[in-house]
C-alpha positions in Angstrom: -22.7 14.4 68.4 -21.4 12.2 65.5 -17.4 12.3 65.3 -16.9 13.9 61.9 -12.8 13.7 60.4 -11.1 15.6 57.4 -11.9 12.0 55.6 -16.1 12.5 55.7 -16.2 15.2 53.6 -16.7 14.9 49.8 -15.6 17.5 47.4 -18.7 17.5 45.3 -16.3 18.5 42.1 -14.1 15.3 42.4 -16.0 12.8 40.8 -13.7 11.4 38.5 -10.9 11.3 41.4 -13.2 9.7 44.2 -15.8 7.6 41.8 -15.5 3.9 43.1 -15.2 1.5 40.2 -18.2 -0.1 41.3 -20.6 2.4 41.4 -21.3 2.7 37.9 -21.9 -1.1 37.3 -23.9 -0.9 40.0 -26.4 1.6 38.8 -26.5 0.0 35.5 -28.1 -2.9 37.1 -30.5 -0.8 39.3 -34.0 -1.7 39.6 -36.2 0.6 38.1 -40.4 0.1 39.0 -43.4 2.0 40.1 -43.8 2.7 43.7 -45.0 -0.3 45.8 -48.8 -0.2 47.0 -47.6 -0.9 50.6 -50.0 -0.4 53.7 -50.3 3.4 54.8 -48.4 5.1 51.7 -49.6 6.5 48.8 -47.2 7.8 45.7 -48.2 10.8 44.0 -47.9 11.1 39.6 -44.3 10.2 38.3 -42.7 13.5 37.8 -38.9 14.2 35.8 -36.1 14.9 38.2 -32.5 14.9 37.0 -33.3 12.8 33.4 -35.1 10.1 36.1 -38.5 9.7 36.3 -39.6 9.5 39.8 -42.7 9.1 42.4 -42.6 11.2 45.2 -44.6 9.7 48.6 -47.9 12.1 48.7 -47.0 12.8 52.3 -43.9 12.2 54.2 -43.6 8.5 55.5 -43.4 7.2 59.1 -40.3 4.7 59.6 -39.0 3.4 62.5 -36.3 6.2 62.8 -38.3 9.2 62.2 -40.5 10.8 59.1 -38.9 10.8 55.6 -39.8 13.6 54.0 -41.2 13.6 50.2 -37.5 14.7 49.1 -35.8 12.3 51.1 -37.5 9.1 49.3 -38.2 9.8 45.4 -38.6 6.0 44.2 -37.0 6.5 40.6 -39.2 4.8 38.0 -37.3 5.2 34.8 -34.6 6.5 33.2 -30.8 5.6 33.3 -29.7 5.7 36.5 -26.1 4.3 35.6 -25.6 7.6 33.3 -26.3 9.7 36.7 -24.1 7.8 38.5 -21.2 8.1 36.0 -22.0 12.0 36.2 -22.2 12.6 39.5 -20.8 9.6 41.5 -18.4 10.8 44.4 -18.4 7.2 46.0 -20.0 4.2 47.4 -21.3 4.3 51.3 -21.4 0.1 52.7 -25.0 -0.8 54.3 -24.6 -1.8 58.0 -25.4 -5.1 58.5 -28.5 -4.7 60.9 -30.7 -1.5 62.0 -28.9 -1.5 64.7 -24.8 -1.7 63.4 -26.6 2.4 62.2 -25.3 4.1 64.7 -22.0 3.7 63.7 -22.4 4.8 60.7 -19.8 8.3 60.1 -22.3 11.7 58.6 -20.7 11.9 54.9 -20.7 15.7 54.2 -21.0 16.2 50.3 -21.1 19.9 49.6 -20.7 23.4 52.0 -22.6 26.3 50.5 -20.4 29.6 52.4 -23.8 31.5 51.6 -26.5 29.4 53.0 -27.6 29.4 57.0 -26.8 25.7 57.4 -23.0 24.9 57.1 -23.1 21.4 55.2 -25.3 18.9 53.5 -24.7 15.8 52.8 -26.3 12.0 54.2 -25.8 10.6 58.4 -27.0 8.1 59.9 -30.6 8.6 60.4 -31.2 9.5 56.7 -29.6 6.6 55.7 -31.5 4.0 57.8 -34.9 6.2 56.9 -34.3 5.9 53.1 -33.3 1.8 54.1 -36.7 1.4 55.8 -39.0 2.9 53.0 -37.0 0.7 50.4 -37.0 -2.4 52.1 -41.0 -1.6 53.9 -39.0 -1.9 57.3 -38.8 -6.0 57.4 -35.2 -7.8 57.7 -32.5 -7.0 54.4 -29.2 -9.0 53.1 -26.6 -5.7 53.6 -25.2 -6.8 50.8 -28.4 -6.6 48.3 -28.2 -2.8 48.9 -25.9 0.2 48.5 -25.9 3.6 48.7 -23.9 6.0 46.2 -23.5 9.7 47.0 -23.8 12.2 44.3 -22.1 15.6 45.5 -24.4 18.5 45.3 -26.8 16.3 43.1 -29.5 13.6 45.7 -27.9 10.6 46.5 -29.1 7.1 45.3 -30.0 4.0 47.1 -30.5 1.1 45.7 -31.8 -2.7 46.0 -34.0 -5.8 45.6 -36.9 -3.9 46.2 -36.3 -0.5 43.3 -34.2 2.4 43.5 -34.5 5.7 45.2 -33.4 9.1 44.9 -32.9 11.1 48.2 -32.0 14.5 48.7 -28.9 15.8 50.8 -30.1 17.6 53.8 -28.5 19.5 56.8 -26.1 17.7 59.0 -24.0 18.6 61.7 -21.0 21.0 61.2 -17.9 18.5 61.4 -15.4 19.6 64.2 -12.4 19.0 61.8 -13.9 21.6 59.0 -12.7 21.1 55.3 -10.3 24.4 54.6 -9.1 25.7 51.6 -6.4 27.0 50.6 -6.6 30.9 50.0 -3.3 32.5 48.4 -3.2 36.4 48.9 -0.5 39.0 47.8 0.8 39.2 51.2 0.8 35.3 52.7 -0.9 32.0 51.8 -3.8 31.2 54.5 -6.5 28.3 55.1 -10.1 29.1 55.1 -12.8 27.1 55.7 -15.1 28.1 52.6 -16.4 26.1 49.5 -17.8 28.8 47.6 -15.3 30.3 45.4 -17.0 33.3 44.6 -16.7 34.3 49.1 -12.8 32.8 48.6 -12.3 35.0 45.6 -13.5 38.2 47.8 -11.2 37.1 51.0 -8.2 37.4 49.1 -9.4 41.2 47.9 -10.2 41.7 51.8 -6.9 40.2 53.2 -5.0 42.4 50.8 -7.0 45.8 51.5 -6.4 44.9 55.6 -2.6 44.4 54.8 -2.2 47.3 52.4 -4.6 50.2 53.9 -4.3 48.9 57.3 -0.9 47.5 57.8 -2.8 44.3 59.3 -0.8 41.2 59.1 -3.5 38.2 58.4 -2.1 35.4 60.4 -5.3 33.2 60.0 -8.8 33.0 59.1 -11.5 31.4 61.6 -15.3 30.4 60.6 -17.7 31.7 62.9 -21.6 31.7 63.0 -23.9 34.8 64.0 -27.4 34.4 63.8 -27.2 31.5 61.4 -25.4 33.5 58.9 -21.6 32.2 57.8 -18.9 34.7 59.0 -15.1 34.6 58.9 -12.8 36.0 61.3 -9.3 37.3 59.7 -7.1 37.2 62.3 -4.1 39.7 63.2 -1.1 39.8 66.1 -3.1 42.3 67.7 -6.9 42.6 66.3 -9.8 40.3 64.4 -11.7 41.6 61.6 -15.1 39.9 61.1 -17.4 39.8 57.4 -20.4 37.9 56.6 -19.6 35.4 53.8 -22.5 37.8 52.0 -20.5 40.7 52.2 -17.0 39.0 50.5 -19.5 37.8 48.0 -19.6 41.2 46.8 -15.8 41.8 46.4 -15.6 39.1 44.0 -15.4 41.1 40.4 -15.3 44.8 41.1 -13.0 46.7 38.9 -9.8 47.7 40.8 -9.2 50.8 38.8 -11.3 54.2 38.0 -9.4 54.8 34.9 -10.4 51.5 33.5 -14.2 52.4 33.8 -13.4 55.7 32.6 -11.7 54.6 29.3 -14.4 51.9 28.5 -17.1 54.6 29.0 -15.8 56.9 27.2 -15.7 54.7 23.9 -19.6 54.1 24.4 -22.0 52.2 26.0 -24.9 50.5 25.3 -28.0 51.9 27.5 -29.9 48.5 29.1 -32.8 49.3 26.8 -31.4 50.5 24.0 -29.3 49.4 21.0 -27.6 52.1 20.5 -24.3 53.2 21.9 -23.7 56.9 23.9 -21.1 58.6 24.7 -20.8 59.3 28.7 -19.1 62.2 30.5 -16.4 61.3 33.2 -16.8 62.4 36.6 -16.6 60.0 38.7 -15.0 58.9 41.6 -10.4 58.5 40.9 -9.3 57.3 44.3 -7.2 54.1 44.2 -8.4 51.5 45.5 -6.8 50.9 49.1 -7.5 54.8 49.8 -8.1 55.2 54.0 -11.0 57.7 53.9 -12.2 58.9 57.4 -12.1 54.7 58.2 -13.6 53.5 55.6 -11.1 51.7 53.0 -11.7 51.9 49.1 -12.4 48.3 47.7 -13.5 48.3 44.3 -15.6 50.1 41.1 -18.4 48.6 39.3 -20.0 50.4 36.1 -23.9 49.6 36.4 -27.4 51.4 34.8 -29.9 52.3 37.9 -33.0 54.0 38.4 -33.7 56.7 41.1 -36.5 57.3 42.0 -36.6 60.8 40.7 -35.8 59.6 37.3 -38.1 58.1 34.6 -35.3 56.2 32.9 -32.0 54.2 33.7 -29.4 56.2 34.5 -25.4 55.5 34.2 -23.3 55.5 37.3 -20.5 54.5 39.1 -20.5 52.5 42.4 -17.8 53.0 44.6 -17.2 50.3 47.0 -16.0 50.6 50.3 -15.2 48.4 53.8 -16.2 50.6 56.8 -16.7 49.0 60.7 -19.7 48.6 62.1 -18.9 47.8 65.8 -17.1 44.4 66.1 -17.8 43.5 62.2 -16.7 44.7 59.1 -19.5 45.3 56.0 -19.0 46.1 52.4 -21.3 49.0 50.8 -21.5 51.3 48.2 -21.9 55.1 47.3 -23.0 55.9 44.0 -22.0 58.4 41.7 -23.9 59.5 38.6 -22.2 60.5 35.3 -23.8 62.5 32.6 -25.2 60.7 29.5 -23.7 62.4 25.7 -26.0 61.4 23.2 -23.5 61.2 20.1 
C-alpha cells in the first residue's frame, strides 16, 4: 500500500495558496494537436470539455501498466490550456526519470467527497505512468520535456513534446494519515475528517443535540466505513454514536425554531404552483428542538409543499426532524405534519 502523509493531500479550494509559479507558464506553452494515428488506437470526434476541445480514445488503451480508460487520456486539441491552469492549478507533480523511478512516486489526493462510496480521488502512481505511456506511445522520454499539473476537483493535465492531455481524477487509496478538519461546536472544538461542508455543517448540529439532550460529552470524532458508505463515529467517555455522512447531510439547514415557521406562514405563502399568496392555519408541531421524546431527540423544522397520495394537489406541512437509534447507529428522519390552507 502506498505510504500516504498529511502533505499528499491537496485542498482542491487553495489554488491561489498552492499554485506553483510555474504552472501557468507552463500551460501557456502547451502543445495543442489532433490525436496521433498510432498503431492500435483510434480517437473518436473532438468534443468540448472544460472550454478545451478534446479527443477521447474510442476504447480504452493498453499500456504497459494497465488499460487507460477513455477519461483517463482526453488528448486536448484546442483551447487555452494556460487559462485552466490559472483557474484551477493546485500544483506541479515532477516526472520520474524512468518507468521504473514510478514506484516511488507518493498517490497525490486532490478532493474527498464525505458523500460518495470511495473516500478520495485524486492521481498515484499507476495513473500517472498510464497517462505518460499514451502521451509519449510508450518509447524512452527526457523527464524533463514533461509535467504533470493537478487541478483539484477539475481532471488533471499532462503535458509534453508529444501534445497535451486531460485526465480525470479517479479513486485512490484512503491515506492512513486522513486530512481533518476542524469542526467548532457550542460545547468543544473537535477534528473531523470530512471535506464536505454541508456533512461538517450537520455534525456540529449533531454534536450539540448529543451534549444538550443527552448530556454526551463529544471527546472525538472517528471516520469509519460500512458497506462503502462514509460514517462517523462521535465519541464519548463512556459510549460512540455512529451517522452516515447522508444522514448529517440532512441537518444542515433545518429551522431550529417552530415559532419561526409559524410566523413566516402566517404572513403568506406562495403555493409551488401558484402565484398567489395564502394564508395558512398553525398547528403544527412547538417542541424545542433538543426535546427527549420516548428516545428520539428533536433536531430541526423545515416548511416544505408535498403530495400524498390521497390528495390531488400539493399540500403545506411541516417536517419535524428527529435523531432516533437504530441498533449500534444513529439515523435522522422525519414526521410530517399537515397544516390547513386559508384561502385569503
Amino acid at each position: 500500500m502506498t505510504d500516504l502523509t498529511l502533505g499528499t493531500f491537496g485542498d482542491g479550494d487553495s489554488a491561489d495558496n498552492d499554485l506553483d509559479p510555474d504552472a501557468a507558464s507552463i500551460a501557456r506553452c502547451a502543445t495543442t494537436c489532433r490525436a496521433p494515428d498510432r498503431d492500435g488506437s483510434s480517437w473518436a470526434a473532438p468534443d468540448e470539455d472544460w472550454g478545451l476541445t478534446t479527443q477521447r480514445p474510442a476504447s480504452s488503451v493498453n499500456t504497459s501498466s494497465g488499460r487507460a480508460t477513455k477519461q483517463q487520456t482526453r488528448w486536448v486539441v484546442d483551447g487555452d490550456v494556460g487559462a485552466y491552469v490559472e483557474q484551477y492549478a493546485t500544483g506541479v507533480l515532477q516526472i520520474p526519470a524512468t518507468y521504473g523511478e514510478f514506484s516511488s512516486v507518493d498517490t497525490r489526493v486532490t478532493f474527498i467527497d464525505g458523500l460518495a462510496d470511495s473516500y478520495g480521488y485524486g492521481i498515484d502512481a499507476q495513473a500517472l505512468e498510464k497517462a505518460l505511456r499514451v502521451l509519449t506511445g510508450g518509447g524512452r522520454y527526457t523527464a524533463s520535456q514533461y509535467t504533470a499539473i493537478p487541478c483539484g476537483k477539475q481532471p488533471w493535465i499532462l503535458t509534453g513534446p508529444e501534445g497535451t492531455l486531460l485526465c480525470s481524477c479517479m479513486p485512490v487509496e484512503r491515506p492512513e494519515n486522513p486530512y481533518t478538519r476542524e469542526l467548532r461546536t457550542p460545547e468543544t472544538t473537535l477534528q473531523i475528517e470530512e471535506q464536505n461542508q454541508t456533512v461538517r455543517t450537520g455534525a456540529v448540529e449533531f454534536a450539540h443535540l448529543l451534549s444538550d439532550a443527552l448530556g454526551v460529552d463529544v471527546e472525538g470524532v472517528e471516520y469509519t466505513t460500512v458497506r462503502g458508505k462514509t460514517h462517523h463515529s462521535f465519541v464519548g467517555a463512556e459510549d460512540e454514536f455512529k451517522i452516515a455522512a447522508s444522514d448529517l447531510a440532512q441537518l444542515h439547514g433545518l429551522t431550529s425554531e417552530p415559532a419561526v415557521i409559524q410566523g413566516t406562514v402566517s404572513r403568506g405563502v406562495q403555493p409551488p404552483n401558484d402565484g398567489d399568496s395564502i394564508s395558512v392555519e398553525w398547528d403544527g408541531p412547538d417542541h424545542p428542538v433538543g426535546y427527549l421524546d420516548e428516545g428520539d431527540v428533536v433536531a430541526g423544522y423545515e416548511f416544505t409543499w408535498e403530495q400524498p397520495e390521497e390528495s390531488l394537489e400539493d399540500v403545506a406541512v411541516v417536517r419535524e426532524y428527529r435523531i432516533t437509534q437504530s441498533y449500534s447507529t444513529w439515523t435522522v428522519d422525519y414526521c410530517t405534519h399537515r397544516l390547513a390552507s386559508v384561502v385569503p
